[in-house]
N, CA, C and O atoms as a printed pandas DataFrame, in Angstrom:
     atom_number atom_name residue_name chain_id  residue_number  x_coord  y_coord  z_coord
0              1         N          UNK        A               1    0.846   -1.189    0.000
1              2        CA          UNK        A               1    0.000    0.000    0.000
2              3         C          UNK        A               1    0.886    1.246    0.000
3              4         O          UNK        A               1    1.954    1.350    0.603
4              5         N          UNK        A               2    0.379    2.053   -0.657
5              6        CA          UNK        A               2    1.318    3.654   -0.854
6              7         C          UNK        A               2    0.992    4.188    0.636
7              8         O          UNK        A               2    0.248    3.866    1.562
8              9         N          UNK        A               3    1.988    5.213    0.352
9             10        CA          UNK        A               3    1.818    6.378    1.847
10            11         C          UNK        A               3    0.488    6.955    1.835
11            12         O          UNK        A               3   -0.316    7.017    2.765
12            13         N          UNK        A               4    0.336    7.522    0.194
13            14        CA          UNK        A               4   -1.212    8.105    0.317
14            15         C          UNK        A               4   -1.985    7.490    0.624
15            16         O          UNK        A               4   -2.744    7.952    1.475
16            17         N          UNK        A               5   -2.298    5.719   -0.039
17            18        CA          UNK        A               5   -3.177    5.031    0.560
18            19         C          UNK        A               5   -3.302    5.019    2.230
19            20         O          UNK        A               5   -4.277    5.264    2.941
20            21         N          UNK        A               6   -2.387    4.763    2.462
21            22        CA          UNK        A               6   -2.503    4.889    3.997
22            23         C          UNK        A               6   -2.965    5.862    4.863
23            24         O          UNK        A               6   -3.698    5.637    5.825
24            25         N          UNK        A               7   -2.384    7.346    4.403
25            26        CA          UNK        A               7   -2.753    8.468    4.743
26            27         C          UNK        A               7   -4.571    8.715    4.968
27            28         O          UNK        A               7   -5.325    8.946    5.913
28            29         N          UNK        A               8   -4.689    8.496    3.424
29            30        CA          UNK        A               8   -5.968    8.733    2.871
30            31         C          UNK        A               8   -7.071    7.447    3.732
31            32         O          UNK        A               8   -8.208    7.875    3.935
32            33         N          UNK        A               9   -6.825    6.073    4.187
33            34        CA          UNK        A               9   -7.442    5.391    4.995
34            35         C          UNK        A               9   -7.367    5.988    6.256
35            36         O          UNK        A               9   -8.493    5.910    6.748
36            37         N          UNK        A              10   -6.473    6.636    7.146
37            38        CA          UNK        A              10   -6.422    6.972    8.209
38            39         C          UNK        A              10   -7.353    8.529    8.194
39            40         O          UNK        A              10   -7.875    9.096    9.153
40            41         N          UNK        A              11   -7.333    8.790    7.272
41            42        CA          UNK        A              11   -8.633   10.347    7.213
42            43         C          UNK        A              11   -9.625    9.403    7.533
43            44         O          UNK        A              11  -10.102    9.330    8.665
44            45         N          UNK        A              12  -10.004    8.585    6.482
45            46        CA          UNK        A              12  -11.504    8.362    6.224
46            47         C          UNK        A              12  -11.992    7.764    7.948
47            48         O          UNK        A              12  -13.073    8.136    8.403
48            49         N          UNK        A              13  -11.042    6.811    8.794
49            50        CA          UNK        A              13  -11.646    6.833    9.955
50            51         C          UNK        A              13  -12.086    7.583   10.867
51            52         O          UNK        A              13  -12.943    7.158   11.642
52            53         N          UNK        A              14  -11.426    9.270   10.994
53            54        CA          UNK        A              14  -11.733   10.679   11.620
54            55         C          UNK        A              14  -12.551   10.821   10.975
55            56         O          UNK        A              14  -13.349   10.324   11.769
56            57         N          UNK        A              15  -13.409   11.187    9.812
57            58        CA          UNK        A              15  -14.124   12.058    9.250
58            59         C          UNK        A              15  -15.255   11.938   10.362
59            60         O          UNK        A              15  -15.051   10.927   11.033
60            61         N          UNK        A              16  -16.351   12.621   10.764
61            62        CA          UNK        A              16  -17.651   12.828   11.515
62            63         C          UNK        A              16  -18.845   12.322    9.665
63            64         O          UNK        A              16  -18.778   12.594    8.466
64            65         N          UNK        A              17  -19.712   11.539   10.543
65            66        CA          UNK        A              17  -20.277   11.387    9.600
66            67         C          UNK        A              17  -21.856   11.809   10.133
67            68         O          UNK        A              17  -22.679   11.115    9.536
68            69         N          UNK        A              18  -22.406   12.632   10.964
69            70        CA          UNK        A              18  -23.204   13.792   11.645
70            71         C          UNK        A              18  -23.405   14.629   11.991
71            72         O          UNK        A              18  -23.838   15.099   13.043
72            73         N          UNK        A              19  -22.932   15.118   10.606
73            74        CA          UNK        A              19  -22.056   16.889   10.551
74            75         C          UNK        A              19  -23.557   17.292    9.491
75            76         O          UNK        A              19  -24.000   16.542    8.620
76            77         N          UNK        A              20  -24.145   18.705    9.880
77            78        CA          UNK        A              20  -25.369   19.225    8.968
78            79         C          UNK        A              20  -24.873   19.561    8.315
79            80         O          UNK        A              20  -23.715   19.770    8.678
80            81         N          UNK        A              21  -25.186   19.933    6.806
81            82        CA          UNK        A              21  -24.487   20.497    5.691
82            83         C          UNK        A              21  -24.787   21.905    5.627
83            84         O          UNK        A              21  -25.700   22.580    5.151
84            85         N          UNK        A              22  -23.608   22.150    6.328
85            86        CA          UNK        A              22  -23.346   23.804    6.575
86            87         C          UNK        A              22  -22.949   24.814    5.241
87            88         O          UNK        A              22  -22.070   24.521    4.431
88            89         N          UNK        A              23  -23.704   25.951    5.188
89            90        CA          UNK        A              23  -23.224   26.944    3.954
90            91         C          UNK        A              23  -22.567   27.956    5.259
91            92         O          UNK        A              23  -22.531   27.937    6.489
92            93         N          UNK        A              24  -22.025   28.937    3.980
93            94        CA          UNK        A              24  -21.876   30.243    4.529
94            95         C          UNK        A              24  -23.314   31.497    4.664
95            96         O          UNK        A              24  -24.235   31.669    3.866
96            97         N          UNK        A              25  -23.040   32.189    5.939
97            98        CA          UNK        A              25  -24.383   32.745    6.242
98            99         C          UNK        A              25  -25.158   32.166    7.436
99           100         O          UNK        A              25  -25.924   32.710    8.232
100          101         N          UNK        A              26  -24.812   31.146    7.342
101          102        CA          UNK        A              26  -26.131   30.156    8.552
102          103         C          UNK        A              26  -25.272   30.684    9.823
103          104         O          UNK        A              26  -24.042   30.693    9.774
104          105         N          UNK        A              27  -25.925   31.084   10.859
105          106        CA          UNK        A              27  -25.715   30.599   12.189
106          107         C          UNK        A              27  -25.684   29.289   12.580
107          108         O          UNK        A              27  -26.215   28.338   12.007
108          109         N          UNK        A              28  -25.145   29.288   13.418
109          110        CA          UNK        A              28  -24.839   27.819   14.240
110          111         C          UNK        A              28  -24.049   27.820   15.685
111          112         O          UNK        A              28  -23.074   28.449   16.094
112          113         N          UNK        A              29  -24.748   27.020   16.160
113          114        CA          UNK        A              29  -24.773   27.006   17.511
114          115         C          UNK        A              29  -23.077   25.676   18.041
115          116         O          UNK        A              29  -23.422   24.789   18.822
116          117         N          UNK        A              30  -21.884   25.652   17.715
117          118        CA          UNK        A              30  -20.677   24.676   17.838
118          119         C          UNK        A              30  -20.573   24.366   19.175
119          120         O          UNK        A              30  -20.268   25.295   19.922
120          121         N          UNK        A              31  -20.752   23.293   19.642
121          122        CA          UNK        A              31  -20.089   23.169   21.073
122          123         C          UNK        A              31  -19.088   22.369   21.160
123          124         O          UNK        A              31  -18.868   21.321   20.554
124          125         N          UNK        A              32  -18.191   23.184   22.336
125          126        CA          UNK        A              32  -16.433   22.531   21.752
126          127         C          UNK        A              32  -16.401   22.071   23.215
127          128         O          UNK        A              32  -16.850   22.544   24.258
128          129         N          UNK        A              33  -15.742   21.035   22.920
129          130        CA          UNK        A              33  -14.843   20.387   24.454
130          131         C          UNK        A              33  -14.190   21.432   25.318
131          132         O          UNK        A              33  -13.731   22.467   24.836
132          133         N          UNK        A              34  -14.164   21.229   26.238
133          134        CA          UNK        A              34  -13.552   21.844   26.967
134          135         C          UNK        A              34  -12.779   21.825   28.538
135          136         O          UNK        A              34  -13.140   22.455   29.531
136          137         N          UNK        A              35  -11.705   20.969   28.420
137          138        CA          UNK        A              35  -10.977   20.430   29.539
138          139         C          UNK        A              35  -10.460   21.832   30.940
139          140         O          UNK        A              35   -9.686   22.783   30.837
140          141         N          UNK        A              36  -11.168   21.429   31.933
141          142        CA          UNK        A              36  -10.572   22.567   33.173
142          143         C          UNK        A              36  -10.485   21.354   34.048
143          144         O          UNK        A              36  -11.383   20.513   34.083
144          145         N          UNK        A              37   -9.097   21.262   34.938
145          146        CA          UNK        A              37   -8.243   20.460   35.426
146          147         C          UNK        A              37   -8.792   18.787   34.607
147          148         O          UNK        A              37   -8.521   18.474   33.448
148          149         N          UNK        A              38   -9.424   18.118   35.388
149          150        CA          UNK        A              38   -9.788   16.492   35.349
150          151         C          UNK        A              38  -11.130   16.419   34.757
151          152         O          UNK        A              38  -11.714   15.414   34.351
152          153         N          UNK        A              39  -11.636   17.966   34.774
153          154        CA          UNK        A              39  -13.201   17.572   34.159
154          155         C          UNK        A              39  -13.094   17.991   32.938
155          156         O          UNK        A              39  -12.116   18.608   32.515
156          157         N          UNK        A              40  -14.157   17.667   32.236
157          158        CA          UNK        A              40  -14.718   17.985   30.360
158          159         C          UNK        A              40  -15.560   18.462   30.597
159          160         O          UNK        A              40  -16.223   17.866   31.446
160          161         N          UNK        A              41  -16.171   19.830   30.072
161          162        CA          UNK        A              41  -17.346   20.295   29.351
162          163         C          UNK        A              41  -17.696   20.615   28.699
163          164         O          UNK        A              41  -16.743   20.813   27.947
164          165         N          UNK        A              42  -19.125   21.135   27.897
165          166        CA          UNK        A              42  -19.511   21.463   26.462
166          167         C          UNK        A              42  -19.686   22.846   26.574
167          168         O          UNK        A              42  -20.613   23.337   27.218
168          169         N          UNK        A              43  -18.535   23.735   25.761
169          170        CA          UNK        A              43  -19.375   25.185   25.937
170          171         C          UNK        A              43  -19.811   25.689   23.987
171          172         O          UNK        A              43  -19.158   25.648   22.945
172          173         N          UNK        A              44  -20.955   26.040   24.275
173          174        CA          UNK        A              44  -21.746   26.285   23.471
174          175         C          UNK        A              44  -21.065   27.692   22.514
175          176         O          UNK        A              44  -20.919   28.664   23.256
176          177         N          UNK        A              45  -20.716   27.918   21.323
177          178        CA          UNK        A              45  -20.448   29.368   20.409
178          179         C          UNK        A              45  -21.267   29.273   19.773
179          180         O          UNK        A              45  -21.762   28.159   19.600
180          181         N          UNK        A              46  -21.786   30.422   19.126
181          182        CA          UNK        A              46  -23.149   30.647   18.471
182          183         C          UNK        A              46  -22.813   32.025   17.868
183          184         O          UNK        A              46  -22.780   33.105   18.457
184          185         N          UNK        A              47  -22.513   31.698   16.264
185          186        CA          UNK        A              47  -21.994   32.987   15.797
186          187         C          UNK        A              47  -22.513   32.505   14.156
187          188         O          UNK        A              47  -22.968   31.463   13.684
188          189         N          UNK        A              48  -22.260   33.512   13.747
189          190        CA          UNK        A              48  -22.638   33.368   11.742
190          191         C          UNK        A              48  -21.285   32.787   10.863
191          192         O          UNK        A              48  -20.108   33.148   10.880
192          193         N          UNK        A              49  -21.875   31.899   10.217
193          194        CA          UNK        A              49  -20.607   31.366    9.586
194          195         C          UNK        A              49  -20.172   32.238    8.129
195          196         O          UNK        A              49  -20.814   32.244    7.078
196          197         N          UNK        A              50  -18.752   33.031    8.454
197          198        CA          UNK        A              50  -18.506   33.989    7.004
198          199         C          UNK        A              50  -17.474   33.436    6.366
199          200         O          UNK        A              50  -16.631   34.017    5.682
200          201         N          UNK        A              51  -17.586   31.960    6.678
201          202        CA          UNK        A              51  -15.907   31.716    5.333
202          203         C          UNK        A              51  -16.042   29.806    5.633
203          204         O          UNK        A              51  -16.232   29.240    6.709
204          205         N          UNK        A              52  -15.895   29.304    4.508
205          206        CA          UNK        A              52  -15.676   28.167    4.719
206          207         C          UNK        A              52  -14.280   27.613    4.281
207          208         O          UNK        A              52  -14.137   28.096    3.158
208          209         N          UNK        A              53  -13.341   26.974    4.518
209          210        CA          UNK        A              53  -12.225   26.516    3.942
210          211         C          UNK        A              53  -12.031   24.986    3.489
211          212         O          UNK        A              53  -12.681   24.201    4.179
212          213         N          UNK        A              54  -11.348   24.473    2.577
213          214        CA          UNK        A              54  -10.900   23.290    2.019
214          215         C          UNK        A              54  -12.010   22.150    2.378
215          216         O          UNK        A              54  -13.183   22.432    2.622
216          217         N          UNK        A              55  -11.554   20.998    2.377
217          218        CA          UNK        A              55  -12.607   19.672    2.178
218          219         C          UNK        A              55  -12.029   18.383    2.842
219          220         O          UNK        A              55  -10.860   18.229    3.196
220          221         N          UNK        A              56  -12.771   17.728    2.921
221          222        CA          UNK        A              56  -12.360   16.566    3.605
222          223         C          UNK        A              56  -11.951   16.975    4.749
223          224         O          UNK        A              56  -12.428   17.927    5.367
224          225         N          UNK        A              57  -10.851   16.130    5.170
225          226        CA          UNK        A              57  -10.577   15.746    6.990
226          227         C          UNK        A              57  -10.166   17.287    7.272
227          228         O          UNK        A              57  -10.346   17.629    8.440
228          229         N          UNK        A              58   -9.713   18.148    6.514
229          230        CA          UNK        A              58   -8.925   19.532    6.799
230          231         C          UNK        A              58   -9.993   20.914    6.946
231          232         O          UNK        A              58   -9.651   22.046    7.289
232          233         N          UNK        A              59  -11.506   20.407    6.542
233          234        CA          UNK        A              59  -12.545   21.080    6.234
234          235         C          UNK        A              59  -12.572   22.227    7.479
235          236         O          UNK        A              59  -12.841   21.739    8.577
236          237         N          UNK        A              60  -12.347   23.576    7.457
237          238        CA          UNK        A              60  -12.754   24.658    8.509
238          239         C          UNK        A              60  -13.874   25.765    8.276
239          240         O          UNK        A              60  -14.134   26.146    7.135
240          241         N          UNK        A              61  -14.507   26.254    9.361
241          242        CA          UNK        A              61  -15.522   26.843    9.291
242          243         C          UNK        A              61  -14.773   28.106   10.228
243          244         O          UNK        A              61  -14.056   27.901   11.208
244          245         N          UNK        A              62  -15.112   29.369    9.699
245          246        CA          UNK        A              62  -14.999   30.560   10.668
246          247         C          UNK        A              62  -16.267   31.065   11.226
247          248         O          UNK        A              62  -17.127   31.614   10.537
248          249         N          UNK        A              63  -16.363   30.842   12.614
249          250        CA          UNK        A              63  -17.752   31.387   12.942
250          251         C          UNK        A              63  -17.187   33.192   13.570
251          252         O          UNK        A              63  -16.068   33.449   14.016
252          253         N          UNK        A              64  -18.008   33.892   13.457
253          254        CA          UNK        A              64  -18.277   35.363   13.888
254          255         C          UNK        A              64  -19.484   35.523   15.043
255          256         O          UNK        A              64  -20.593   35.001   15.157
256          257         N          UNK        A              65  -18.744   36.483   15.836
257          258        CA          UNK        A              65  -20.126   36.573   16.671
258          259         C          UNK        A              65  -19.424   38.121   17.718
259          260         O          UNK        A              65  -18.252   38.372   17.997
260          261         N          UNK        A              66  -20.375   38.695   17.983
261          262        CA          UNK        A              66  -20.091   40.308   19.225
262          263         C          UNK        A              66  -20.027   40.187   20.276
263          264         O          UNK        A              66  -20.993   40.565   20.939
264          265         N          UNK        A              67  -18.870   39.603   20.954
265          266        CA          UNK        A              67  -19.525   40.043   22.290
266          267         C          UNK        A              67  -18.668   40.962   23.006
267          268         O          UNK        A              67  -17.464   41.166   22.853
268          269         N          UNK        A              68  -19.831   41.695   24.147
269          270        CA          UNK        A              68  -19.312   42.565   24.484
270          271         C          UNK        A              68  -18.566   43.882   23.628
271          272         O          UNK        A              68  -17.570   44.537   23.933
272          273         N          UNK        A              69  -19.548   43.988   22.343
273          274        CA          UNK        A              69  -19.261   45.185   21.480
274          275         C          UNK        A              69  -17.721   45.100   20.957
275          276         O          UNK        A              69  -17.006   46.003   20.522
276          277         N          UNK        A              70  -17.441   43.688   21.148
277          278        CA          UNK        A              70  -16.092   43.275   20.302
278          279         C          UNK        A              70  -16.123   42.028   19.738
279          280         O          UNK        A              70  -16.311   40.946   20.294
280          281         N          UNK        A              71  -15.819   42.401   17.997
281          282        CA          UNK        A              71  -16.615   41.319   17.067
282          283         C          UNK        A              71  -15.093   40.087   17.637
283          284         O          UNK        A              71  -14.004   40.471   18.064
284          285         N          UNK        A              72  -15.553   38.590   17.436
285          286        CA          UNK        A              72  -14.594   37.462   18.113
286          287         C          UNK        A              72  -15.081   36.700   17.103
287          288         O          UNK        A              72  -16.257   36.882   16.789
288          289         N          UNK        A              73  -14.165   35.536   16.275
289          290        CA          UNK        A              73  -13.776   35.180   15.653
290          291         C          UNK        A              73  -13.035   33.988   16.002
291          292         O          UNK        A              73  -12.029   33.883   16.704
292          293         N          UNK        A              74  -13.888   32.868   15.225
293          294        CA          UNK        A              74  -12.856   31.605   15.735
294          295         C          UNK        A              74  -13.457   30.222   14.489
295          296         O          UNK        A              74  -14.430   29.762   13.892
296          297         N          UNK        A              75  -11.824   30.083   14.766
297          298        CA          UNK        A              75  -11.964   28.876   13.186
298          299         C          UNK        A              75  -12.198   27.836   13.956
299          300         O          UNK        A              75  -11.966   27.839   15.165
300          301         N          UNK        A              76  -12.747   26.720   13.223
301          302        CA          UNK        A              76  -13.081   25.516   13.953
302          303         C          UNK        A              76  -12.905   24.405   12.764
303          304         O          UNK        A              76  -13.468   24.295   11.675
304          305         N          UNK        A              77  -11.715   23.485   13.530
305          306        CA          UNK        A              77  -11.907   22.374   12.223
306          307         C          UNK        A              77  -13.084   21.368   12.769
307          308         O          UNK        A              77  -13.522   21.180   13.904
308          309         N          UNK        A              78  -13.465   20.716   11.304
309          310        CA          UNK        A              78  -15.069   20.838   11.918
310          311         C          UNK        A              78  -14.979   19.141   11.955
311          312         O          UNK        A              78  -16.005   18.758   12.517
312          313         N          UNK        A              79  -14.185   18.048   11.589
313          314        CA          UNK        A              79  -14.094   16.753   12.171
314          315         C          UNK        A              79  -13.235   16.876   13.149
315          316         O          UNK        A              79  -12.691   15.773   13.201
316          317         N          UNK        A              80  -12.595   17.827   14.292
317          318        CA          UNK        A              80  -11.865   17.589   15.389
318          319         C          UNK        A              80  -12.669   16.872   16.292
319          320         O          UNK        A              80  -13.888   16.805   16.448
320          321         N          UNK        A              81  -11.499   16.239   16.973
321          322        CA          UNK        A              81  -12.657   15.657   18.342
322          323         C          UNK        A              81  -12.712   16.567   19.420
323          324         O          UNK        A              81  -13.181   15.904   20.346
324          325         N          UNK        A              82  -12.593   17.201   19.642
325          326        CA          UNK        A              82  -12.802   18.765   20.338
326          327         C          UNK        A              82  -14.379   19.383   19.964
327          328         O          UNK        A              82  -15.087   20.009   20.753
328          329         N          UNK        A              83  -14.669   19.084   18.762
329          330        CA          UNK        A              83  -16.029   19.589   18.456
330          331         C          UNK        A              83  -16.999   18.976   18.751
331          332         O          UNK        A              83  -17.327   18.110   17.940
332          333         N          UNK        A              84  -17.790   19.127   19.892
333          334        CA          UNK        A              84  -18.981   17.341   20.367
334          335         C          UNK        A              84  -19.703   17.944   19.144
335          336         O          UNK        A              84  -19.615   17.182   18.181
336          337         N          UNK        A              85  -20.540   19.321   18.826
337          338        CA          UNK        A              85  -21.588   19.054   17.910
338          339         C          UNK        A              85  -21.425   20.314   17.252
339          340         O          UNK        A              85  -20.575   21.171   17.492
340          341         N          UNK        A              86  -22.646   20.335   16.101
341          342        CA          UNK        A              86  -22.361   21.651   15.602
342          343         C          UNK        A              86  -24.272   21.543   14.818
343          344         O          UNK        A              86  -24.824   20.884   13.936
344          345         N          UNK        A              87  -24.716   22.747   15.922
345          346        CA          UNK        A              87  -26.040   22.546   15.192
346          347         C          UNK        A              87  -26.726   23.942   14.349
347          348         O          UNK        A              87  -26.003   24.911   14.116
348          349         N          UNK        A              88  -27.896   23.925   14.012
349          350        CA          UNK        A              88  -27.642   25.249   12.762
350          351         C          UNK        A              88  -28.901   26.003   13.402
351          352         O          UNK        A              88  -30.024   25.531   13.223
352          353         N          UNK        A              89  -28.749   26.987   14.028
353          354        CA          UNK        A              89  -30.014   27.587   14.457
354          355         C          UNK        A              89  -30.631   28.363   13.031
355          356         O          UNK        A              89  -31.860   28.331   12.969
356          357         N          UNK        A              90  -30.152   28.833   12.247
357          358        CA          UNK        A              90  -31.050   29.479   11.166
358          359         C          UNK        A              90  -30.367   29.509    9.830
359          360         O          UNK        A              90  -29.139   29.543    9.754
360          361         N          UNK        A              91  -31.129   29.499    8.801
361          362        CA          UNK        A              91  -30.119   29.463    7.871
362          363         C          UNK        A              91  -29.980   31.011    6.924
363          364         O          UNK        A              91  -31.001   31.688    6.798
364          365         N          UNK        A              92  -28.879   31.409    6.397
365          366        CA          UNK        A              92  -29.226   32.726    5.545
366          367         C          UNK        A              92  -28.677   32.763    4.266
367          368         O          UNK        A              92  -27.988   32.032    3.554
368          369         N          UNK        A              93  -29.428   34.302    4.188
369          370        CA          UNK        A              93  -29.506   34.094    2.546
370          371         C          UNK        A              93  -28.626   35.257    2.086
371          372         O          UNK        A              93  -28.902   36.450    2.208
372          373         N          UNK        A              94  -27.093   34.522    1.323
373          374        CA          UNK        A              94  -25.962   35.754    0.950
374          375         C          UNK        A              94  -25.523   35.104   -0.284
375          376         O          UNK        A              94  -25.778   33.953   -0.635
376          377         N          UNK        A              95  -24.608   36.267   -1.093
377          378        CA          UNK        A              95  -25.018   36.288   -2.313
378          379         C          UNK        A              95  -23.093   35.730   -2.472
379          380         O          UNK        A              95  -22.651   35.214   -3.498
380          381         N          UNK        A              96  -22.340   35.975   -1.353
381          382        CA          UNK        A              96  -20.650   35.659   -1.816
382          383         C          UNK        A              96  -20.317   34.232   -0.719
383          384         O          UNK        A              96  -20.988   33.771    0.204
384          385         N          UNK        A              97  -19.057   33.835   -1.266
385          386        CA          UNK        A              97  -18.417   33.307   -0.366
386          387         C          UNK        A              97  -18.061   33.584    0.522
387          388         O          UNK        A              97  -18.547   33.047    1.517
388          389         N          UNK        A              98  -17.413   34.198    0.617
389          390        CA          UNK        A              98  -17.017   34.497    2.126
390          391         C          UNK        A              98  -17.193   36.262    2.708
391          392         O          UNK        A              98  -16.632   37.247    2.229
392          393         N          UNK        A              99  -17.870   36.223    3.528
393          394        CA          UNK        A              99  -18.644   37.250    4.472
394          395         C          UNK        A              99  -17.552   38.707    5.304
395          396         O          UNK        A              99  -17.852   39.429    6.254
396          397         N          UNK        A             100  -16.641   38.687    4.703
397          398        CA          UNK        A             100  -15.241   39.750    5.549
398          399         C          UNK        A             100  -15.457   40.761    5.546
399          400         O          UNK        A             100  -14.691   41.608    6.006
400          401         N          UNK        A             101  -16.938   41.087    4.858
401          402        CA          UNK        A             101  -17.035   42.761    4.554
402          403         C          UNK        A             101  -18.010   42.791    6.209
403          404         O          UNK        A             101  -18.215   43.944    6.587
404          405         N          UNK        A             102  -18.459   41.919    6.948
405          406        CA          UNK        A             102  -19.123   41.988    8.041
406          407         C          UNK        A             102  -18.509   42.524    9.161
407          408         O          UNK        A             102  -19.054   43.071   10.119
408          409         N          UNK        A             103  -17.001   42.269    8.910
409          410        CA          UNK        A             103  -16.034   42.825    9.897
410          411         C          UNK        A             103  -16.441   44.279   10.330
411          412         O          UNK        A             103  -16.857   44.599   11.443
412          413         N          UNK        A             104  -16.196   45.311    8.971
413          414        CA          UNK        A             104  -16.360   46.250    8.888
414          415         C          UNK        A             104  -17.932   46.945    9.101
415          416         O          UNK        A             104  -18.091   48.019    8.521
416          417         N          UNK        A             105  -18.981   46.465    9.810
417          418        CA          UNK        A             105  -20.132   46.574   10.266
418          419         C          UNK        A             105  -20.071   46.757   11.149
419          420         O          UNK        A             105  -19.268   46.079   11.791
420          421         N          UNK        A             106  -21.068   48.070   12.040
421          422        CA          UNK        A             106  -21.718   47.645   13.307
422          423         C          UNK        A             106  -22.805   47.381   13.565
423          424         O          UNK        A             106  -23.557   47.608   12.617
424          425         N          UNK        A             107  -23.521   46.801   14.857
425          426        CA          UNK        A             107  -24.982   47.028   15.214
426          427         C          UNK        A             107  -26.051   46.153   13.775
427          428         O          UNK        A             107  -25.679   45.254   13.021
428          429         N          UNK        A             108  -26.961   46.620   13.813
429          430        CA          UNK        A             108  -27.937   45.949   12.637
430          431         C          UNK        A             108  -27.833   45.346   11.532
431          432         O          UNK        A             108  -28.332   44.328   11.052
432          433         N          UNK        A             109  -26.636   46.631   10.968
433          434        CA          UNK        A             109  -25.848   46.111    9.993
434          435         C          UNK        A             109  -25.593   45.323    9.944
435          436         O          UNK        A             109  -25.709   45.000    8.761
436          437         N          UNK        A             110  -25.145   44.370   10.614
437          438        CA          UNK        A             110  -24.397   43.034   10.673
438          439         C          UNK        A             110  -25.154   41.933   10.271
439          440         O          UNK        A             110  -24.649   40.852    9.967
440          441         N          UNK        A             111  -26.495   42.203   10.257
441          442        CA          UNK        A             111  -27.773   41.091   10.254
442          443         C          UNK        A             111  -27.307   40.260    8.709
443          444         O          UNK        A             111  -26.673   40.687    7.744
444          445         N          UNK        A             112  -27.855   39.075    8.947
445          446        CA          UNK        A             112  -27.591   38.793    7.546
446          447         C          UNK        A             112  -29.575   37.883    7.599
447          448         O          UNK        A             112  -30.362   37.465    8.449
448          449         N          UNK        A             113  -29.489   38.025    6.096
449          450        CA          UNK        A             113  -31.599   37.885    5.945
450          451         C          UNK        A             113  -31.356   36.173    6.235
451          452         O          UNK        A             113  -30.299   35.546    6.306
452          453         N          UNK        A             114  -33.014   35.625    6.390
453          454        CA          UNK        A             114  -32.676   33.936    6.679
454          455         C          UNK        A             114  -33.704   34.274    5.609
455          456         O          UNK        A             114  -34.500   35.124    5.210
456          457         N          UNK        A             115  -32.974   32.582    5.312
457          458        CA          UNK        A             115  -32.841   31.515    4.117
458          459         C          UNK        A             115  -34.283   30.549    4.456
459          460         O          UNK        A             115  -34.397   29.800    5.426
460          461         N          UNK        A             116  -35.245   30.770    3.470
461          462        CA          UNK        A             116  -36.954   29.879    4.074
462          463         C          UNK        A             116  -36.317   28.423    3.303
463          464         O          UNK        A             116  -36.236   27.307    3.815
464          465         N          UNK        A             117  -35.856   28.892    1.751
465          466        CA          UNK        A             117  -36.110   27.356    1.421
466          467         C          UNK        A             117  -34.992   25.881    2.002
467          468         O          UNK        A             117  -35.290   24.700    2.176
468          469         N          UNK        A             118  -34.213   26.311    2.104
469          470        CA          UNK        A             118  -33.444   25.445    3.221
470          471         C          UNK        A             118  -33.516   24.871    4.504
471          472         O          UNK        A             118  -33.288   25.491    5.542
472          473         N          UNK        A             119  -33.875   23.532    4.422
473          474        CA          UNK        A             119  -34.300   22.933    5.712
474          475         C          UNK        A             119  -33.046   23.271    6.948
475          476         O          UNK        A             119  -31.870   23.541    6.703
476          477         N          UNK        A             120  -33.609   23.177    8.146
477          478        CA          UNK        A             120  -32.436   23.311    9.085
478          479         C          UNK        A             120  -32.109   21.880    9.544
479          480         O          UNK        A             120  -31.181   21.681   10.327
């Protein structure tokens, strides 16, 4: 067997195969692992997704979200095992790939419209 073969078998066992089929635009609600001393917990991010990157096992999502009147930003590879879930509270409706002009928004502005014909 080649290196790639091998490589490429050792992805396919990581991949998540209960992942929603996320666009750019949708909110979504990610909850990531989260180790403090001996315990694990789930903390919940809930931000708009403005960029999607590459495919397969390397696949990342940038979610956006305000808090505290300071926009925060965080990539998430989205088969890590760090990620317990990733669910889609709404879906929206944008016309580019990737969303960077949102940066430069405040307040209302920022809204992006939801998406009816797309199931959640």
């Amino acid at each position: 067997m080649s290196a790639q073969g091998i490589i490429s078998s050792i992805e396919a066992e990581q991949l998540k195969s209960d992942l929603p089929t996320i666009y750019v635009g949708d909110t979504v609600r990610v909850g990531v692992r989260i180790r403090e001393g001996g315990k694990e917990r789930i903390q919940p991010y809930e931000g708009t997704v403005i960029a999607m990157r590459n495919g397969s096992i390397n696949e990342t999502i940038t979610v956006r979200r305000v808090f505290q009147g300071i926009g925060v930003e965080r990539v998430f590879l989205v088969h890590s095992p760090r990620i317990a879930e990733i669910k889609i509270v709404r879906r929206g409706k944008v016309r580019r790939a990737k969303l960077y002009y949102l940066r430069d928004r405040v307040g209302k502005a920022t809204r992006v419209k939801q998406r009816f014909d797309r199931s959640i």
